[in-house]
NUVEX-394476 format. One record per residue (C-alpha): x, y, z; residue in one letter. Coordinates in steps of 0.001 Angstrom, whole numbers, padded with zeros to 6 digits, always signed. Example, Ala and Ser with C-alpha at 12.3 -4.5 7.8 and 13.67 -1.06 7.14 Angstrom:
# NUVEX-394476
+012300-004500+007800A/+013670-001060+007140S/
END
This chain:
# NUVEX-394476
-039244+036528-020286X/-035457+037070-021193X/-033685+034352-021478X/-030051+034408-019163X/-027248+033883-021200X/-024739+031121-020584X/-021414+032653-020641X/-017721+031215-020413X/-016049+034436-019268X/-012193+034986-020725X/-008913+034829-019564X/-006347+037505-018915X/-003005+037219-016921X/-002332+040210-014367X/+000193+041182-011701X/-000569+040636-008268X/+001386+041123-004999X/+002147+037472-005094X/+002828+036736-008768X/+001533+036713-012222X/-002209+036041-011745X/-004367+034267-013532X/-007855+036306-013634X/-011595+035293-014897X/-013386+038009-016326X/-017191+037765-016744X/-020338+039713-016226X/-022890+040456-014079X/-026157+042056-013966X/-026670+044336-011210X/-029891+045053-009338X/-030718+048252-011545X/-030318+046074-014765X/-027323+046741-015813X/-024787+044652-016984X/-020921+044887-015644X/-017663+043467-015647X/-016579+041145-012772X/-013091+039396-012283X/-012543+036524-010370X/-008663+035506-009573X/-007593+031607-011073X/-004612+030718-009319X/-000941+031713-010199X/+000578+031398-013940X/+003867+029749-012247X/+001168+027150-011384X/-001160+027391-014407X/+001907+027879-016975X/-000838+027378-019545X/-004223+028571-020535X/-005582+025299-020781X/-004357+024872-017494X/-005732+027764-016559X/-009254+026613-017860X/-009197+023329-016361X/-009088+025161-013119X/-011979+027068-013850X/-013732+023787-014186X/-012441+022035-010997X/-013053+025386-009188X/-016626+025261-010696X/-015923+028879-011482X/-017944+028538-014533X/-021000+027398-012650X/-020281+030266-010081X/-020003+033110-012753X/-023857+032060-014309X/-025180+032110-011103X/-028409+034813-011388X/-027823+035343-007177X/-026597+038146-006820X/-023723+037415-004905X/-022463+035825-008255X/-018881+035945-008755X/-017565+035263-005177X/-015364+032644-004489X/-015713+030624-001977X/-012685+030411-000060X/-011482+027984+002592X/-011336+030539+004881X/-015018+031234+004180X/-016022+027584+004695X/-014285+026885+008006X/-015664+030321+009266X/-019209+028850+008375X/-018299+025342+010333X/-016571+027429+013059X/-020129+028852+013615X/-022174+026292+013069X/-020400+023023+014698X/-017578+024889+017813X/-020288+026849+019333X/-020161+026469+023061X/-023432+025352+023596X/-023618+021636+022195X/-026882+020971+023158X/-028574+021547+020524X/-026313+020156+018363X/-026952+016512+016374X/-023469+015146+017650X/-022369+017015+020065X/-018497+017824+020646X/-016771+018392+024004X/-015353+021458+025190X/-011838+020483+024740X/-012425+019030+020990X/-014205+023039+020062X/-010983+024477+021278X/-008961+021935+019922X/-010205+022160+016448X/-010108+025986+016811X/-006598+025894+017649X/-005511+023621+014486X/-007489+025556+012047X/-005988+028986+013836X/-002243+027913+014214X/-001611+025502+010544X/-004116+025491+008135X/-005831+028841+007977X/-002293+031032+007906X/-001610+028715+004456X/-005315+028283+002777X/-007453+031173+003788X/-007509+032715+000921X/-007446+029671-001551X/-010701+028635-003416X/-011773+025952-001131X/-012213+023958-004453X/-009070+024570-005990X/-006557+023151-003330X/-004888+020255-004495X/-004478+016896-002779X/-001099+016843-003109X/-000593+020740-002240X/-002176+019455+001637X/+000548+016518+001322X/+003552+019127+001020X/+002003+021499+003720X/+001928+018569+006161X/+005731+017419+005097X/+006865+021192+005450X/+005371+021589+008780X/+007242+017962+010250X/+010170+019221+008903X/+010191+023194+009804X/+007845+022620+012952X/+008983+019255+014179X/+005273+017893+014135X/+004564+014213+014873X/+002459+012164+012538X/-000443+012370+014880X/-000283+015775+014908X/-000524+015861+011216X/-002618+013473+011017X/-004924+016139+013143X/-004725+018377+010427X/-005586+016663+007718X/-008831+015511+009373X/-009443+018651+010594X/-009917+019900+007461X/-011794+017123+006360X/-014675+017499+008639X/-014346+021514+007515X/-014749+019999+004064X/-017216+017453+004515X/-019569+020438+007079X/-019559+022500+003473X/-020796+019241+001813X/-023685+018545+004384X/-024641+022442+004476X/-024562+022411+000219X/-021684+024589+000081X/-019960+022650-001697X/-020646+019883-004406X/-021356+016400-002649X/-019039+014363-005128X/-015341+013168-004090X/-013494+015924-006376X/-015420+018420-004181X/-013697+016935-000950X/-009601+016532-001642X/-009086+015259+001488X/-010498+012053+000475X/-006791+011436-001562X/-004476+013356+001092X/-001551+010522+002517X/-000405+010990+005645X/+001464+008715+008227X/-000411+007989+011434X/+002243+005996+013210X/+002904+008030+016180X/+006589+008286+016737X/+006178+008632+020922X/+006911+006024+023706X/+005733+007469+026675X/+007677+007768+030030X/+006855+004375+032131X/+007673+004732+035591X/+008016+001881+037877X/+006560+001742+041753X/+010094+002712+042840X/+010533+005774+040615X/+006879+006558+041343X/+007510+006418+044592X/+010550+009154+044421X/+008744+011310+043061X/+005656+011351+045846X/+008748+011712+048243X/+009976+014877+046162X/+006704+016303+046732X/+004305+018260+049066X/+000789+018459+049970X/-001902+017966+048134X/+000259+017318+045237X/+001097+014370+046544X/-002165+012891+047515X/-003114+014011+044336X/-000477+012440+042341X/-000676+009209+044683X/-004400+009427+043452X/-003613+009125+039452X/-001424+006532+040394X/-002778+004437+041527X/-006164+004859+040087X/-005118+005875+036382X/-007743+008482+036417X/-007205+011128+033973X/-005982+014204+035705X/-008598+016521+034195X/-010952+014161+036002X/-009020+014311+039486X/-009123+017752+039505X/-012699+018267+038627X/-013388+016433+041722X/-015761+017141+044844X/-016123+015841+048289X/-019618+014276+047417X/-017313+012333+044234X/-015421+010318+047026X/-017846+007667+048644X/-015313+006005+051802X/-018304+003870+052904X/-018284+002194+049247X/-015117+002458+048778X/-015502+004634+045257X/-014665+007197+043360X/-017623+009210+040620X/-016516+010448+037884X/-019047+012835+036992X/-017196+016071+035003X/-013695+017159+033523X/-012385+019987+033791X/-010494+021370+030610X/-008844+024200+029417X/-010839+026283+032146X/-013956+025029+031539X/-015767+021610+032543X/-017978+019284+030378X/-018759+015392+030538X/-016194+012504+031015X/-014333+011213+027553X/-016917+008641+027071X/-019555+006469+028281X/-016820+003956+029729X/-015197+006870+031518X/-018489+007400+033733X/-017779+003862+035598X/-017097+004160+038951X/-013542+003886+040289X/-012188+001732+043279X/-010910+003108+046108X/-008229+000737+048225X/-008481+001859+051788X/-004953+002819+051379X/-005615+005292+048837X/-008767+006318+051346X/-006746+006899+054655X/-004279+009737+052252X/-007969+011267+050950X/-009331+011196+054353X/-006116+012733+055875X/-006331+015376+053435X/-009830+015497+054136X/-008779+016448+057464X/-006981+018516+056823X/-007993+021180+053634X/-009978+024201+054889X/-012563+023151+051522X/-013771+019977+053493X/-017865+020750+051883X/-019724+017961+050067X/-019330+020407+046658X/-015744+021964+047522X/-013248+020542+044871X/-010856+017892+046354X/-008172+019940+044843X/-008878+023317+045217X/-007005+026237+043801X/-006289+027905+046984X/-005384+031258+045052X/-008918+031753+043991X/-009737+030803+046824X/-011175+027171+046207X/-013600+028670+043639X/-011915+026695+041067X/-009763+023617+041072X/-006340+023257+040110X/-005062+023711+036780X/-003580+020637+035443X/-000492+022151+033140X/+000093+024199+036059X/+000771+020738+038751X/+002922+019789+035918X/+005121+022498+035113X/+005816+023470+039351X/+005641+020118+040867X/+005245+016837+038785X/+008356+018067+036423X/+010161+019113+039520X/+009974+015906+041363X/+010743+013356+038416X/+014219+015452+037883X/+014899+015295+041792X/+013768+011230+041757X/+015924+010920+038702X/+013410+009842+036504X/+013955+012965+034334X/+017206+014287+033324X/+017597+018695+034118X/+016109+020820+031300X/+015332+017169+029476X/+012776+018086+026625X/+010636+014820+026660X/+006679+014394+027474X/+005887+013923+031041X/+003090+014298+032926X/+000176+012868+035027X/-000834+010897+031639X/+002497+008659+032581X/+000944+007381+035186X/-001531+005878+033456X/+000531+004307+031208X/+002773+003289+034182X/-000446+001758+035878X/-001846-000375+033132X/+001956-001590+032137X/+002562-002629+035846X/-000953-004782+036219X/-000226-006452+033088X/+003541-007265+034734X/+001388-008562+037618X/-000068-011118+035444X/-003595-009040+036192X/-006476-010171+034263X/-006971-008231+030373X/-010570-007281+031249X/-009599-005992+035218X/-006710-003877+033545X/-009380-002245+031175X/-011994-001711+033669X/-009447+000242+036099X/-008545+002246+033086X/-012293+002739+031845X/-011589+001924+028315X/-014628+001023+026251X/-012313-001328+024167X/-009725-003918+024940X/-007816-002972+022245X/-006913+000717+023117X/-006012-000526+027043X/-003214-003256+025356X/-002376-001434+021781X/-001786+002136+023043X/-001188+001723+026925X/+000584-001449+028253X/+004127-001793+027503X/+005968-004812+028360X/+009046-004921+031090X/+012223-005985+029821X/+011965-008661+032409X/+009434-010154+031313X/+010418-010338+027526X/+013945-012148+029077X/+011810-014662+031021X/+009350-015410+027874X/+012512-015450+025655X/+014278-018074+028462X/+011140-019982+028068X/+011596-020068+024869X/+014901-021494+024743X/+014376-024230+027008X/+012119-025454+024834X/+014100-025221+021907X/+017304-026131+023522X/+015978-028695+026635X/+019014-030139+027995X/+020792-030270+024648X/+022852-026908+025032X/+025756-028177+025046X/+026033-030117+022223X/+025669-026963+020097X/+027968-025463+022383X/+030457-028066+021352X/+030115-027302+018419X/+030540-024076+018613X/+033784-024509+020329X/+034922-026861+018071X/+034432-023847+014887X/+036118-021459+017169X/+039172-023663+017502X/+039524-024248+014115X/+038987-020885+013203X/+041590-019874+015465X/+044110-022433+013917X/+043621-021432+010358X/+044004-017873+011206X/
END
């Protein structure tokens, strides 16, 4: 048997529409036997100023594992664009339930959108094992400063591109060590930078004025229940129990399409004050989609075939009504929507003194920590009162001594001057 020979390739700069290339030249042996030149492309000499840099590349890249490969797809780079089309595939198919961990709907499009809009435009064409740690941390600093991108946005990215990494890993695309996965070393902040809109019972109350039906039965609804609004309109007649006095959460609908709650927690059933009932049964009353499986909130342009679509409400009525109730400012570019109300709810109950564990059952969290780290904000009136607790402690009945004091310095200060 003839033995394959090991070879190293050699190095050769050439012009490419994109710069002086650095270009691997090796050979192959085709399927009739015979033996001939293939060139795979380095990376750019403004990068690789050197040959040795040039050939440490190669080894990082794995290139010279690639180029003594006897498959004969030898000599083909894999590029990232080439690995996240494989995950794409694989792990964002629709149906999820087959798969070992499977995603929801909105996460699919969600990663899909990320990979489409910031990282494939920059690193389709790289060598997936050739892009540097600190090449991802630039990317992410160019697109907060050209794009305006929050750190959780960012953040996004960078994972997203770890799990593309870390799918090539699992399906041996890739080497299994760290210095296959250079997402492992990428810094980014994950500090989010927003503080979301809270609205007290007053304003929230202006804006249900500024508003017609359903969308105000509907907004009274996420509320006062702080159910997320791709749950509220994925409801059904047969969801809304008025002899128990609950609400089901069984689906979500999101971007056009519905799939399971968020999470376990999110399945837990939802009280229903018979204030909140009498609007529901009004409407109830009153909407010509009254059937056990009709949609609460039915889009009456298709004819209640589908329910309402969520940016939609926003953009034509809950936007609308939080300028007219003041809450907004005209043409103000801030983030506002149904989600505020949420936020507004669990702030309020904690106001009210409500119990920690009643505040994160009403919001369905499966952690107390996300309910008070992420969604209750405290009044300013209630800081003042803890601070003026505070101080009569420290102070007692003593004030005025430092007062006099403080008098006395002033006086002084004033006679010097």
């Amino acid at each position: 048997m003839e033995m394959t020979r090991h070879q190293r390739g050699s190095l050769r700069q050439e012009p490419r529409k994109d710069g002086k290339t650095w270009i691997l030249r090796f050979r192959v042996t085709r399927a009739d036997g015979k033996r001939v030149e293939h060139k795979i492309r380095v990376g750019l000499v403004r990068d690789l100023p050197k040959k040795a840099d040039a050939w440490k590349a190669i080894e990082k890249q794995r290139l010279n594992v690639t180029i003594n490969d006897n498959n004969p797809t030898a000599g083909r780079v894999l590029t990232f664009g080439a690995l996240a089309a494989n995950f794409v595939a694989n792990e964002l198919s629709k149906d999820q339930d087959d798969a070992t961990i499977g995603r929801a709907h909105s996460t699919n499009v969600t990663y899909r959108r990320y990979l489409n809009r910031w990282i494939l435009p920059r690193w389709e064409t790289s060598a997936a094992l050739g892009i540097e740690p600190l090449e991802v941390e630039q990317l992410l600093k160019s697109l907060r400063s050209e794009h305006q991108l929050e750190n959780t946005t960012l953040d996004k990215i960078r994972n997203v591109m770890g799990v593309v990494f870390k799918h090539g890993q699992r399906y041996g695309l890739i080497p299994r060590d760290e210095s296959a996965n250079p997402m492992l070393f990428v810094r980014c902040k994950t500090t989010s930078d927003y503080i979301p809109v809270i609205v007290s019972p007053e304003q929230a109350f202006d804006i249900l004025l500024n508003m017609k039906e359903p969308e105000r039965t509907l907004s009274l609804t996420d509320a006062a229940t702080g159910l997320r609004i791709s749950e509220i309109v994925a409801l059904t007649w047969d969801d809304v129990d008025f002899i128990n006095s609950s609400i089901y959460v069984r689906r979500a609908y999101v971007y056009g399409q519905f799939g399971p709650p968020k999470s376990k927690a999110s399945r837990a059933p939802v009280p229903m004050h018979p204030l909140l009932a009498a609007f529901l049964q009004t409407w109830h009353q009153q909407t010509p989609y009254a059937k056990p499986k009709d949609f609460v909130f039915p889009s009456f342009r298709l004819k209640g075939k589908k329910p309402r679509t969520a940016c939609m409400l926003v953009r034509t009525h809950l936007r609308p009504a939080a300028v007219a109730a003041g809450v907004l400012e005209p043409g103000q570019k801030i983030r506002f929507g149904f989600h505020n109300f949420r936020h507004s709810l669990a702030s309020q109950l904690a106001h009210m003194k409500v119990e920690p564990k009643v505040v994160q059952e009403m919001l369905r969290h499966s952690d107390l920590k996300t309910t008070f780290k992420f969604y209750v904000q405290a009044h300013d009136d209630d800081k003042l009162e803890a601070q003026g607790s505070y101080l009569k402690l420290l102070l007692g009945d003593k004030a005025s001594l430092l007062q006099g004091e403080l008098n006395g310095a002033k006086q002084q200060t004033a006679h010097i001057q």
